[in-house]
Every structure is written in C-alpha cells, then in structure tokens.
C-alpha positions as CSV (number, residue, x, y, z in Angstrom):
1,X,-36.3,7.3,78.2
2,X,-36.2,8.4,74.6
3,X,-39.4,10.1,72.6
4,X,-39.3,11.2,69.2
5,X,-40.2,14.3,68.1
6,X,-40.9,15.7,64.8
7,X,-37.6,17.5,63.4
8,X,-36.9,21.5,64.8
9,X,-35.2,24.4,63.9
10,X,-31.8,23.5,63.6
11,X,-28.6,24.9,62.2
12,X,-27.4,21.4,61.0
13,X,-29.9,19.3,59.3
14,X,-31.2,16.4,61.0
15,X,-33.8,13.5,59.8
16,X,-34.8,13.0,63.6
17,X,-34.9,14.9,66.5
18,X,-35.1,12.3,69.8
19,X,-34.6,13.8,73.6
20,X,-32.7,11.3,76.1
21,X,-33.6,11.8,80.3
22,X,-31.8,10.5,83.0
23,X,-33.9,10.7,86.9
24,X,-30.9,10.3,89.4
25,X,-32.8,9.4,92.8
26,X,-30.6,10.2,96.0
27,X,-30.1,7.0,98.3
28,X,-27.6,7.7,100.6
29,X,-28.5,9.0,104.3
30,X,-26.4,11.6,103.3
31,X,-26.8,15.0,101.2
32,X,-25.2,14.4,97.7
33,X,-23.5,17.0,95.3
34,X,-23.2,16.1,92.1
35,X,-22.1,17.7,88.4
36,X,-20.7,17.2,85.2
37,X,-23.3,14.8,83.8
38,X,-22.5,13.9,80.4
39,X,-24.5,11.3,77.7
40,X,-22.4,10.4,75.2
41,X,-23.8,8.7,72.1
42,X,-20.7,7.4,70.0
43,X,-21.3,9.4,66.9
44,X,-24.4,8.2,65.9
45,X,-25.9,12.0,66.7
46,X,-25.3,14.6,68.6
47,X,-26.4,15.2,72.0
48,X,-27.1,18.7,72.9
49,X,-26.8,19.2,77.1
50,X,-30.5,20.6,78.2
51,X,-29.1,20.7,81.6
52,X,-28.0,23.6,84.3
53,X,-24.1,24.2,84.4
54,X,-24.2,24.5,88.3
55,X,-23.6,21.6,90.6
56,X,-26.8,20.0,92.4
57,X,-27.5,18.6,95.8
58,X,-29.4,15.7,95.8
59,X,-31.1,14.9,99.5
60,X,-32.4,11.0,100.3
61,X,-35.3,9.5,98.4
62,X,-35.2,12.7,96.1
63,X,-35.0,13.1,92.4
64,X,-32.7,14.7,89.6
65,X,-33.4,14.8,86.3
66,X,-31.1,15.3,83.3
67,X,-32.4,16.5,79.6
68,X,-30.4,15.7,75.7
69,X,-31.8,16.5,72.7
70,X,-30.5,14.2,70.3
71,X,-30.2,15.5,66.5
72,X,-30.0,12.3,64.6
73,X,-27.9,13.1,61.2
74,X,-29.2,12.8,57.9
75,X,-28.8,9.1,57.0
76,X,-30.4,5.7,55.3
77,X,-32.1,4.2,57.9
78,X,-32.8,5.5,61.6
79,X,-30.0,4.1,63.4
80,X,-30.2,2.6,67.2
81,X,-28.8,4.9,69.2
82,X,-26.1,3.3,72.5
83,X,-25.6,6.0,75.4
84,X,-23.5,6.2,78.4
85,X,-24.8,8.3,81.1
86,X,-22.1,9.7,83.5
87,X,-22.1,12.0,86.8
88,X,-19.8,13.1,89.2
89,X,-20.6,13.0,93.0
90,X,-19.1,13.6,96.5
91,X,-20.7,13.8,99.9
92,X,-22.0,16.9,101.1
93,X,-19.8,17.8,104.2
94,X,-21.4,20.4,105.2
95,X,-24.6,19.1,105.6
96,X,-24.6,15.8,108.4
C-alpha cells in the first residue's frame, strides 16, 4: 500500500514524500513473536521505520501492521519504487 502525500518537513530535501504499510495477519494455531521488520527500497529513497522497536506477538487470525515513510530524492522524473518487506519470527513457547 503506497499513498502519496504532499512533501513535509524534512532535513534533506525531497520532491515526494510516499508512506509504504505492511498488515502481517497471524495464521498459525500458534502465538507468533516476531521483530526486526525491515523495507528496503534499493536506493531509490529512503525509508524511514514508523514502527515500535519491541518485538510483537501476533495471536491467530489477528493483524500487525508496519509503517515507512518514503522520502523520494530530488530527481527528473518520479521513479517507481521496488521494496522487500522482511520480518523475523519464532513460535511463542510459552504460550500453547
């Protein structure tokens, strides 16, 4: 999901200013923990994490959602922007 916005208050100047979400939906019987999501956007802009730093449990049939701002540089054209979206997750142990 991207949505363009108009440009912010920024200490680097952009052209465009874009935000990125990711909805991670728990499907596992199973309590989930995961952290560490990253979106990386090969250089095209920069992706600034909107996200809390502490790990997350994720519970069956619920949802997680994960927040970029993307500052697109000051260029020609407005470029198409490829990301990768990754997470890490483990089972929750403690909870069967």
């Amino acid at each position: 999901m991207l949505s363009k916005g108009p440009p912010g208050d920024h200490p680097l100047p952009v052209d465009h200013e874009a935000h990125g979400g990711v909805c991670v939906t728990g499907q596992c019987e199973r309590d989930l923990i995961v952290d560490n999501a990253t979106l990386k956007v090969g250089g095209v802009c920069d992706a600034v994490d909107r996200n809390c730093e502490s790990s997350q449990i994720i519970s069956n049939a619920l949802s997680f959602s994960y927040m970029w701002e993307l500052l697109v540089k000051p260029a020609g054209d407005a470029p198409t922007i490829k990301a990768e979206f990754s997470l890490r997750y483990k089972l929750d142990e403690k909870r069967q």
